[in-house]
C-alpha positions in Angstrom: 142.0 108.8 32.2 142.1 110.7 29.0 144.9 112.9 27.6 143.9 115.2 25.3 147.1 117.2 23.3 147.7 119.8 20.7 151.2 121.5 19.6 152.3 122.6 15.7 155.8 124.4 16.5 158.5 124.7 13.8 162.1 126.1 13.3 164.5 126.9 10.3 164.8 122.6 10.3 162.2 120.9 12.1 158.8 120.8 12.5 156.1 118.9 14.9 152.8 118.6 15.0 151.2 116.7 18.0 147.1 116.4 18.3 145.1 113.8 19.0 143.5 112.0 22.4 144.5 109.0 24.2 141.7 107.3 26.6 144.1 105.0 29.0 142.5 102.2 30.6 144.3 100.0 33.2 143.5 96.5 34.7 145.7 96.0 37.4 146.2 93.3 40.0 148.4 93.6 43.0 149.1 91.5 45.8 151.2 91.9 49.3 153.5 89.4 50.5 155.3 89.1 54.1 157.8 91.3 55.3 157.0 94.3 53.2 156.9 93.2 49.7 154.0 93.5 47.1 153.9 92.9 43.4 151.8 93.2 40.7 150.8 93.8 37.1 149.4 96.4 34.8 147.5 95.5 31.3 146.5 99.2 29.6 144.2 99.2 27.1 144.7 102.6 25.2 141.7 104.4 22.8 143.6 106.4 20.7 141.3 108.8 18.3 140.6 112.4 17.2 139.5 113.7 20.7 135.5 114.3 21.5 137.0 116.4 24.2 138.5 119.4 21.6 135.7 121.3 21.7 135.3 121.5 25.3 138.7 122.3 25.9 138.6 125.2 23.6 135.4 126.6 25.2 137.6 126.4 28.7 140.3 128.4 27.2 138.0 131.1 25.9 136.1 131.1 29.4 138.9 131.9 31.6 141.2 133.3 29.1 143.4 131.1 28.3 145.2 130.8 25.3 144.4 128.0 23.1 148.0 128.0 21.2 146.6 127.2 18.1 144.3 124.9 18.7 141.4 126.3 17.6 142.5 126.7 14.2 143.2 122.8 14.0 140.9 120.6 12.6 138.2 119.3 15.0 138.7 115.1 15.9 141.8 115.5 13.9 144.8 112.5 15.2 148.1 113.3 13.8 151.2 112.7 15.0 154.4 114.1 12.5 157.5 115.0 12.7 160.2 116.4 10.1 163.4 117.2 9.9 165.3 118.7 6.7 162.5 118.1 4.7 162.3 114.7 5.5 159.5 113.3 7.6 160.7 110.7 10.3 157.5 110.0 12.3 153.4 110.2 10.0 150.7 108.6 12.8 147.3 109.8 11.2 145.2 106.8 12.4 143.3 106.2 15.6 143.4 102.7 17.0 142.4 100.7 20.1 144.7 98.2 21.6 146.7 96.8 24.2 149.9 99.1 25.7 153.0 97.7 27.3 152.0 95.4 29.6 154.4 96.3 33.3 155.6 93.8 36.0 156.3 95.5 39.5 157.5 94.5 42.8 158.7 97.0 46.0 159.5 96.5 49.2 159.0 98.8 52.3 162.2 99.5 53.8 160.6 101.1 56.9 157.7 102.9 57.8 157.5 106.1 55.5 160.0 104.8 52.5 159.5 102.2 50.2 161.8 100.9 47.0 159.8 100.1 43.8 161.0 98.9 40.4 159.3 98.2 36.9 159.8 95.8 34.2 158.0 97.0 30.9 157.5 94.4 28.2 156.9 95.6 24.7 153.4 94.7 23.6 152.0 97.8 22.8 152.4 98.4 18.8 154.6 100.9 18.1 153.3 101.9 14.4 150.6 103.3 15.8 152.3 104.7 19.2 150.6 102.3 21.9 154.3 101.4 22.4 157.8 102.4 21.4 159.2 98.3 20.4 161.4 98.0 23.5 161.8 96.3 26.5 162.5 99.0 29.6 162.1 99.1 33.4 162.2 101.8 36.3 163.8 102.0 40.1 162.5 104.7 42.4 161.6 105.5 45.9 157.9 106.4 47.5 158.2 108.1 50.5 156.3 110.4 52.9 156.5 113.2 55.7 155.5 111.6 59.0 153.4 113.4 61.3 151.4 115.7 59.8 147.6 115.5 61.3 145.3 116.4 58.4 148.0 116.6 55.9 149.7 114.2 52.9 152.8 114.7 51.9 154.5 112.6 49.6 157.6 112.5 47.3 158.8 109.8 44.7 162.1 110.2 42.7 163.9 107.5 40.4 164.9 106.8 37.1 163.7 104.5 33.7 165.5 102.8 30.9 163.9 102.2 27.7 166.1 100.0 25.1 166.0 101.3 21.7 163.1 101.6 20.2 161.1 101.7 16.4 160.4 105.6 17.2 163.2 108.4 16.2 165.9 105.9 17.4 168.6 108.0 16.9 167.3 110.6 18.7 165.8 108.6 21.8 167.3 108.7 25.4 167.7 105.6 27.5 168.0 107.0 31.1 165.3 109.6 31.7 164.7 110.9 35.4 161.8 111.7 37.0 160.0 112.7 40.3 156.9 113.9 41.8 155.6 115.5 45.1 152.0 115.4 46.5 149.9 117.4 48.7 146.8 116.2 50.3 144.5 117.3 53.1 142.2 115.2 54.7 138.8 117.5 55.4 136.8 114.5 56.6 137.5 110.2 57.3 135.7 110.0 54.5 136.9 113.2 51.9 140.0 114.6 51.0 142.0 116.5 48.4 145.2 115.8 46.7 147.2 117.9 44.1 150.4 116.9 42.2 153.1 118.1 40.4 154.9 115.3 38.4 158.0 115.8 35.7 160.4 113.8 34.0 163.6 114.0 31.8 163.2 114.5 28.1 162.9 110.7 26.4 163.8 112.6 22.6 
């Protein structure tokens, strides 16, 4: 999938600016064992670049109203990524790369019919000079779970927690632990089609 961001905020000290577009591509492989447990891995392979999709976005903004915070005053297929505090400037990404990411190691087990445990190891291949990684090892534990008995509809919930070592980006202001959690809703129209929607959020990692 593709992520495409924009945000220039400042204060009486800092100031961000965050635009640029990230094209994530995974190659995963997972396999099940007996008794409920499953592993696998996940190789991303990230396209990191200006963003062929800024012009779009705008135009759905206008079209529906929304406000485009900025954005249109940017510079088109611009990737920057900066941050400074006090006059000094901790964090300058201004070129677009493609590469590996951090490479992740997972294994869960089902502990009964609608729960399930999961963790996450994350090993730090992705280069963090140009933000494919942050230069730390890290790992996750969470739950996967699901309301029984619900005909046509999905419902699903996941909660847990990550832990990132110290990194090569704004170490001293990074934090380790970071919650997060999401819940999905899905309805099955057909055997064949269905909808989903989600709502996903996490803990501040700076």
């Amino acid at each position: 999938g593709s992520i495409n961001e924009y945000d220039a905020s400042s204060n009486a000290n800092e100031s961000i600016i965050v635009d640029g577009e990230v094209t994530r591509l995974l190659y995963a492989f997972r396999t099940g064992f007996g008794d409920g447990w499953d592993a696998g891995i996940t190789v991303p392979v990230l396209i990191q670049g200006g963003g062929y999709l800024d012009g779009l976005i705008e135009t759905w903004h206008r079209t529906f109203g929304l406000p485009n915070a900025g954005r249109e005053d940017a510079p088109r297929n611009r990737y920057l990524y900066q941050y400074t505090v006090n006059g000094q400037t901790l964090l300058n990404v201004d070129h677009s790369t493609n590469g590996f990411g951090d490479i992740q190691l997972d294994a869960g087990r089902r502990i009964t019919h609608d729960l399930a445990l999961h963790a996450m190891f994350k090993l730090p291949t992705g280069h963090s000079d140009n933000l494919a990684g942050n230069g730390a090892y890290g790992g996750a534990l969470w739950l996967d779970g699901r309301v029984p008995e619900t005909g046509d509809w999905l419902i699903l919930g996941s909660a847990g927690i990550s832990y990132t070592g110290t990194g090569d980006i704004l170490p001293q202001q990074q934090e380790h632990w970071i919650p997060f959690g999401a819940v999905t809703l899905g309805y099955r129209f057909t055997e064949n089609f269905s909808t989903q929607v989600q709502v996903y959020a996490h803990g501040a990692p700076y």
